[in-house]
C-alpha positions in Angstrom: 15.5 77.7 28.3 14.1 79.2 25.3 15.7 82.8 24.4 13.2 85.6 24.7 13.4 88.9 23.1 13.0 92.5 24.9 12.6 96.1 23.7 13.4 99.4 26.0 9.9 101.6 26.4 11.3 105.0 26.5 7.8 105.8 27.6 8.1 104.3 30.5 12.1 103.6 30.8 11.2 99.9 31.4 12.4 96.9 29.4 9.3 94.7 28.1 9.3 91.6 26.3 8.5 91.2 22.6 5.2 90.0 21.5 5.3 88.0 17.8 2.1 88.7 15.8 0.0 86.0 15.6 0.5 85.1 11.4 4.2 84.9 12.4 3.6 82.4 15.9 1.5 80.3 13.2 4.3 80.4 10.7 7.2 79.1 13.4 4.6 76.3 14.3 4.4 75.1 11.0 8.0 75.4 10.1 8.8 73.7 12.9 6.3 71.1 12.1 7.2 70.6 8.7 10.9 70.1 9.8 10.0 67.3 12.0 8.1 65.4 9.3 11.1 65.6 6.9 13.7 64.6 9.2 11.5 61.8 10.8 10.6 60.7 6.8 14.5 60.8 5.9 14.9 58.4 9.4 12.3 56.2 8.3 13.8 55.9 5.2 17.2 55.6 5.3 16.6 52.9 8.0 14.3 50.8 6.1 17.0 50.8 3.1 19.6 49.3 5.9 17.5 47.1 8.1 14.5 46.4 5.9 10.4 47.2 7.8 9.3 44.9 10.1 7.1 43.8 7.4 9.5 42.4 5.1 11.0 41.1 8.4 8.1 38.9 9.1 7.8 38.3 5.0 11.2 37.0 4.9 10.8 34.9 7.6 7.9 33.3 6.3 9.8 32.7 3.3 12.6 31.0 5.5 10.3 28.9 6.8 8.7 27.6 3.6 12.0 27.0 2.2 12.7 24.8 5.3 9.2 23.1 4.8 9.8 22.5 1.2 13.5 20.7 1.9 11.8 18.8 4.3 8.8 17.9 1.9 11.6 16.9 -0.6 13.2 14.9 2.3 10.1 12.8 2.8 9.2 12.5 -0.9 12.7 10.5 -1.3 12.1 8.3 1.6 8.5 7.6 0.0 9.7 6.9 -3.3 12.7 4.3 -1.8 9.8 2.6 -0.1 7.8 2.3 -3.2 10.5 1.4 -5.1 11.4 -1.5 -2.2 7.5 -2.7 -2.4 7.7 -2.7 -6.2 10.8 -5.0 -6.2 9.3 -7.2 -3.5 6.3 -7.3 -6.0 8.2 -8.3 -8.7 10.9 -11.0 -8.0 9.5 -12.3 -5.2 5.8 -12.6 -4.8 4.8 -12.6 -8.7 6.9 -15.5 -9.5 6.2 -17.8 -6.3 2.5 -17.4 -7.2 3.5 -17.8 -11.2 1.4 -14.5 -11.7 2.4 -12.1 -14.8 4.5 -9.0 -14.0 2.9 -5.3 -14.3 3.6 -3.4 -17.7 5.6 -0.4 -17.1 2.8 1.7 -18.8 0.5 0.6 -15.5 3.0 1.2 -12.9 3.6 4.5 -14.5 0.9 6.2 -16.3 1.4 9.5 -18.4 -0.3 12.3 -18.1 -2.2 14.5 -21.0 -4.4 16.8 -21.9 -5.7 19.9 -19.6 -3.1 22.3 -18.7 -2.8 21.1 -14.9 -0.2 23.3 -13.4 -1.4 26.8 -14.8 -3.0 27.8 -11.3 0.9 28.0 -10.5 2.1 29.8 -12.9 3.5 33.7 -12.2 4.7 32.8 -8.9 8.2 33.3 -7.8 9.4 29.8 -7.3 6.5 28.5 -10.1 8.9 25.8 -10.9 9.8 24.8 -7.5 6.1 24.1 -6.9 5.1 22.6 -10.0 7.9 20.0 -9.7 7.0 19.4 -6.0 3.0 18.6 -7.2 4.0 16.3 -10.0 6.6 14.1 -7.6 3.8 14.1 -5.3 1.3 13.1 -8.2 3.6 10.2 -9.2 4.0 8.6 -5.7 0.4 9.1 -5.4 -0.4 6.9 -8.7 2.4 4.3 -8.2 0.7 4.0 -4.8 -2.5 3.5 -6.0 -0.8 0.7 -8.4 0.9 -1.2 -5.9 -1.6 -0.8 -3.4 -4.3 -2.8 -5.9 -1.4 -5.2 -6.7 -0.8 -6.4 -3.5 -4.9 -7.1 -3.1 -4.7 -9.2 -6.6 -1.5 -10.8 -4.9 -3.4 -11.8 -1.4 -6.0 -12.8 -4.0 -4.0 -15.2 -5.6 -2.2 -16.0 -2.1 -5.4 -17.7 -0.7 -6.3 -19.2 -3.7 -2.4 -20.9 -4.0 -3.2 -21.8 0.1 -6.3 -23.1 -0.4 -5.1 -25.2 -4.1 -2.1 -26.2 -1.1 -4.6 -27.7 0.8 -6.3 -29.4 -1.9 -4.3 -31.2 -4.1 -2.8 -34.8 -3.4 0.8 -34.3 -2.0 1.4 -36.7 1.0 1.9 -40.5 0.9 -1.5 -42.3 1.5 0.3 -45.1 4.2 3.3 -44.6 6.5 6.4 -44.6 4.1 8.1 -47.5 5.8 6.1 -49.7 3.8 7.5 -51.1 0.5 6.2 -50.2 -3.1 5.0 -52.6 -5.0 3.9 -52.2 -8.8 3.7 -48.7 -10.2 2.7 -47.0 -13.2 3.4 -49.1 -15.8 2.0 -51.9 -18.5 1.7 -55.1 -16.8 2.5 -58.5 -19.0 0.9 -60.9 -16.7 -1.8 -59.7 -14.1 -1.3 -61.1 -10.8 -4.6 -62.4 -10.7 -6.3 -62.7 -14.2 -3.1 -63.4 -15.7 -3.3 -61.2 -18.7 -1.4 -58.2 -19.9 -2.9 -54.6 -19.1 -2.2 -51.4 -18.0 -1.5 -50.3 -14.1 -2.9 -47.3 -13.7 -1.7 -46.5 -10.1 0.8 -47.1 -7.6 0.4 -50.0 -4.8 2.0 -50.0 -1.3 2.3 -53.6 0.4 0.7 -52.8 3.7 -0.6 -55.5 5.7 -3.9 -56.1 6.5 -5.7 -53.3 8.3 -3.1 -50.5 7.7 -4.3 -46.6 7.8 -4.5 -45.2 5.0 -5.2 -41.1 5.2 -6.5 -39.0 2.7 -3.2 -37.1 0.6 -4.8 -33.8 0.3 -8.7 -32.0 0.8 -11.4 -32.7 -1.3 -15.2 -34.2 -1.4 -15.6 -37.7 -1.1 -17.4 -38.4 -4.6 -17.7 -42.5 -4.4 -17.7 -44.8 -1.0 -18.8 -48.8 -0.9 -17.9 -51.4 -3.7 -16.6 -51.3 -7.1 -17.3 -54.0 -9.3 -14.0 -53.2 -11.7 -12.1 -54.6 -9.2 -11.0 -52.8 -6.7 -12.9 -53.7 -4.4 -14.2 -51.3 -1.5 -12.7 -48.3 -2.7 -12.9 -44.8 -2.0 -12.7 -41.6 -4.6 -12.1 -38.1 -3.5 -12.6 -35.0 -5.3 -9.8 -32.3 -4.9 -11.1 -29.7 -7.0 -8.6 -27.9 -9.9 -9.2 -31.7 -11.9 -7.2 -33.8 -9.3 -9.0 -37.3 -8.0 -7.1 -39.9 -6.1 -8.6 -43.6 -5.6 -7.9 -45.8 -2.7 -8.5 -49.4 -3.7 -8.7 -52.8 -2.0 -9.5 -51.6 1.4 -10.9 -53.8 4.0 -12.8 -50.8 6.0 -13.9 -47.6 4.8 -14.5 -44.7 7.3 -16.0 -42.0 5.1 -19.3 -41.7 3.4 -20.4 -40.5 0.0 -20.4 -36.4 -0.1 -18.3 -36.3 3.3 -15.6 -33.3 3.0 -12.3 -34.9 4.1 -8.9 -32.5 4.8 -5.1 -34.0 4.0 -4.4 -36.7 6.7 -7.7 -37.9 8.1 -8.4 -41.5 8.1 -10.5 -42.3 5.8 -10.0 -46.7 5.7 -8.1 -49.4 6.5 -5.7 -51.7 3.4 -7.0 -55.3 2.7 -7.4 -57.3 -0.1 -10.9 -56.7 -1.6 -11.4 -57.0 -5.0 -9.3 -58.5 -7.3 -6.4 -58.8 -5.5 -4.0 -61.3 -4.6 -3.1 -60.0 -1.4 -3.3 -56.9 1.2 -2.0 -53.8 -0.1 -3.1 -50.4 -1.0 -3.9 -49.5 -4.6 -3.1 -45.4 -4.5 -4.3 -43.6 -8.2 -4.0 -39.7 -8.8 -6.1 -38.7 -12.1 -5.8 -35.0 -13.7 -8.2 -34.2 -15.8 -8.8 -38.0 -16.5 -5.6 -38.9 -17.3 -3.6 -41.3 -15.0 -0.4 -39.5 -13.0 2.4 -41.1 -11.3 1.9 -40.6 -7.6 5.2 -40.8 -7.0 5.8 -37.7 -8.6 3.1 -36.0 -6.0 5.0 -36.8 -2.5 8.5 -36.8 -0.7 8.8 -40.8 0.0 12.2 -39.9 2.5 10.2 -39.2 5.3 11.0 -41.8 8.2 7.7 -43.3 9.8 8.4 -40.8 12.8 8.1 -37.6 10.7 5.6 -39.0 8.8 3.3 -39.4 11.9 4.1 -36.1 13.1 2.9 -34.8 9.9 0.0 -36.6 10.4 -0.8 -35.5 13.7 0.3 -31.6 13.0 -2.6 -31.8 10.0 -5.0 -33.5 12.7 -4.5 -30.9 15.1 -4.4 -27.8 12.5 -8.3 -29.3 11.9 -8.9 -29.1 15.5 -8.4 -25.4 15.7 -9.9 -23.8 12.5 
């Protein structure tokens, strides 16, 4: 209980309690306010020096938590940049040189940088440095992105043109392989029929009569019927990228004149028309105009069964495109 103060009336002979004036009740009130402010300043203080305010409490937390996102960032970056550098070697020694394409310049895959000042919006901060590093890795995984990205399209590009040239050119045996060769490419001293010396210009395959012969790769059919030069009834097919392959001699012809044809369909049957001096197959691959070796063009192991297999697996590919 608060202490009161009394005073003795003699006037009366009674005790009575003191009154304060008024200036000095106002006075206490402020003292005693002005002593609560300074002790509950000093508090404040001396506990924010120790503990920190709640506000730099939630500051350094946010700054924990960046820290944590930044590691993390950098985390990712590395895993991003092995990726890139795993699609870059792919690119390089193993899809460039199966499809005899060029390799990029290092100056493409990596492009400098110049000019305006691009980083100054980052300056004056406290981890200015951290940032600006962070922005330029994520600039350069960007660009080497970009690079492969536009690589790979050039590469599936050149893919389907390699698959479709695949498709094209002559590289199958025009007749089952069992059958023997006969005369190749080579200068003949005594032509079996005329009797004089001149050039072969193909390879022959010593089918009898009425033995399939399948077109070696896709193409146009670009002549169909007689030729006069001896071979006979003869079919020429155009495969595109300057490859043409005759078939000479035949007895039947199953394609026409402008017909598109794919590798392994039927397109006659061996004889001995023309000037010939017996059934067999006259087989010629021209680049360009100049005569090739067909031998060099197809894999002449093949027993008939594989052969025929092959023959049927094109047929059926045809079936289902």
């Amino acid at each position: 209980m608060r202490d009161r103060k009394y005073f003795f009336d003699l006037n009366d002979l009674q005790f009575k309690q003191v009154s304060l004036p008024l200036k000095r009740k106002l006075l206490r009130m402020f003292l005693w306010f002005a002593a609560t402010v300074a002790v509950s300043f000093v508090y404040i203080t001396v506990f924010e020096n120790i503990f920190g305010s709640p506000e730099e409490k939630m500051l350094e937390q946010e700054i924990g938590n960046l820290k944590l996102q930044y590691s993390l960032l950098g985390r990712q970056l590395d895993n991003s940049m092995t990726i890139l550098s795993g699609l870059q070697l792919s690119d390089e020694i193993r899809y460039r040189p199966m499809l005899d394409m060029k390799s990029l310049p290092e100056s493409v895959r990596n492009p400098g940088y110049g000019g305006v000042d691009r980083d100054k919006d980052l300056y004056g901060y406290v981890n200015s440095d951290l940032m600006i590093l962070f922005r330029s890795r994520i600039d350069e995984i960007r660009n080497r992105a970009i690079v492969q990205a536009e690589s790979f399209k050039t590469i599936e590009v050149n893919k389907n043109e390699w698959k479709r040239q695949m498709e094209f050119l002559p590289y199958i045996s025009p007749v089952n392989p069992i059958y023997r060769l006969g005369d190749g490419l080579k200068f003949r001293e005594i032509h079996p029929v005329l009797g004089t010396p001149q050039w072969h210009h193909g390879q022959d395959f010593n089918t009898p009569y009425g033995t399939d012969v399948f077109a070696t790769g896709a193409g146009k059919v670009i002549h169909s019927g007689w030729n006069s030069g001896g071979f006979g009834n003869y079919v020429v097919i155009d495969h595109g990228y300057g490859f043409q392959t005759t078939y000479g001699h035949l007895s039947s012809i199953k394609v026409s004149k402008g017909m598109d044809v794919k590798r392994g369909d039927l397109i006659g049957l061996s004889g001995s028309s023309g000037t010939s001096s017996g059934p067999h197959l006259h087989y010629q691959i021209d680049l360009y105009g100049q005569h090739k070796n067909p031998l060099y063009y197809f894999n002449n192991d093949l027993t008939e069964e594989e052969y025929f297999e092959m023959i049927q697996t094109l047929s059926t590919q045809l079936k289902f495109r």
